[in-house]
C-alpha positions as CSV (number, residue, x, y, z in Angstrom):
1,X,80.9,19.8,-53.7
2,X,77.7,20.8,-54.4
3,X,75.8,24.6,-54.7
4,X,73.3,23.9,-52.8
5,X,71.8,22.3,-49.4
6,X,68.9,19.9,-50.4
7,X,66.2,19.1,-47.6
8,X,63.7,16.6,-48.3
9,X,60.6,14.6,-45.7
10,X,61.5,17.2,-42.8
11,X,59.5,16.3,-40.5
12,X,61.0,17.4,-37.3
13,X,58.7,19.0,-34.4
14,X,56.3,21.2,-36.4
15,X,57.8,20.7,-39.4
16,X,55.2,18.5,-42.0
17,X,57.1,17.0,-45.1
18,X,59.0,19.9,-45.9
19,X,61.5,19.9,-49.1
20,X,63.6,23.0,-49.4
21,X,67.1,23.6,-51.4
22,X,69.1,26.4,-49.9
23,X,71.8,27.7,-51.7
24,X,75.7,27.4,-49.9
25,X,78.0,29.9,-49.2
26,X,75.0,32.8,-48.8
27,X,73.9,34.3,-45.9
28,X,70.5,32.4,-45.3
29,X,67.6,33.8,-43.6
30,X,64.3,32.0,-42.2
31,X,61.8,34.2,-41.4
32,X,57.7,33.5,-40.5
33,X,55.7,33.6,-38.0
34,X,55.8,32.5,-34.3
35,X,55.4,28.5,-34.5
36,X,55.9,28.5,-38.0
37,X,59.4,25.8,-38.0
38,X,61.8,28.4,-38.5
39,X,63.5,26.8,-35.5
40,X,63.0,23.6,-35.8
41,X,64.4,23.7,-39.7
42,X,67.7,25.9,-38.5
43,X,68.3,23.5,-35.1
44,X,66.7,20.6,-35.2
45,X,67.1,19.6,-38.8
46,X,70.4,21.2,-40.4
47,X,72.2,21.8,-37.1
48,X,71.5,18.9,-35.5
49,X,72.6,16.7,-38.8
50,X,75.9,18.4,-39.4
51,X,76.9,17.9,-35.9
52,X,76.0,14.4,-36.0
53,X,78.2,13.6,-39.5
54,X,80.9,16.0,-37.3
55,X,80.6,13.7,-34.5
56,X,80.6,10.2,-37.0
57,X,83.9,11.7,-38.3
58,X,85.3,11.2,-35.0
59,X,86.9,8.7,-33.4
60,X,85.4,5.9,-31.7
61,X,87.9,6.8,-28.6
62,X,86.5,10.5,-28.8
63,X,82.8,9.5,-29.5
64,X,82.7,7.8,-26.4
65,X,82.6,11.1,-24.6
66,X,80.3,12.8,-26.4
67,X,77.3,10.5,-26.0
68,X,74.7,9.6,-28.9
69,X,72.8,12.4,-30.9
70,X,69.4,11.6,-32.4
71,X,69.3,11.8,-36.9
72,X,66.5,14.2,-37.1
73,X,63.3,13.0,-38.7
74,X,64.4,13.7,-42.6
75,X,64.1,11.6,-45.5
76,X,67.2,12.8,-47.2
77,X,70.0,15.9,-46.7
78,X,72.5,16.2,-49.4
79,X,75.1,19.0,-49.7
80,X,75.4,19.4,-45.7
81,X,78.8,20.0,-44.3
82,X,79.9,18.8,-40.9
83,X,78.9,21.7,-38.4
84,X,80.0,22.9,-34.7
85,X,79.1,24.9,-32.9
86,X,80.0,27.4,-29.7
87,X,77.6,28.4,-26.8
88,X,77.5,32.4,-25.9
């Protein structure tokens, strides 16, 4: 398994071509100003791709419930684990 989380082309929402490595196992924090894609790089890029390789690990039988999610508009992710997670 690899060290590291490697982001490259992000282009989701405000995000413009955005390549980033972020180390695993850390606490990780994005921080910038209002609008700036911290956001849209924690949800709509990492999240959203480790839920959808959870959801491809899935069976077909239990896919069928859960209804299609979108790949976020990245070139490449590499070191992502499958990810849930649990509303408040």
């Amino acid at each position: 398994m690899e060290n590291k989380i490697t982001i490259k082309g992000a282009r989701e929402h405000n995000l413009k071509d955005i390549n980033l490595e972020i180390p695993r196992n850390k606490m990780i924090v994005f921080t910038g100003l209002s609008g700036s894609g911290k956001s849209s790089l924690a949800f709509d890029t990492i999240f959203a791709e480790g839920q959808r390789r959870y959801i491809e690990s899935l069976s077909a039988y239990a896919r069928q419930f859960l209804g299609g999610l979108q790949k976020p508009n990245v070139d490449e992710i590499t070191g992502l684990s499958p990810a849930i997670s649990i509303d408040q």
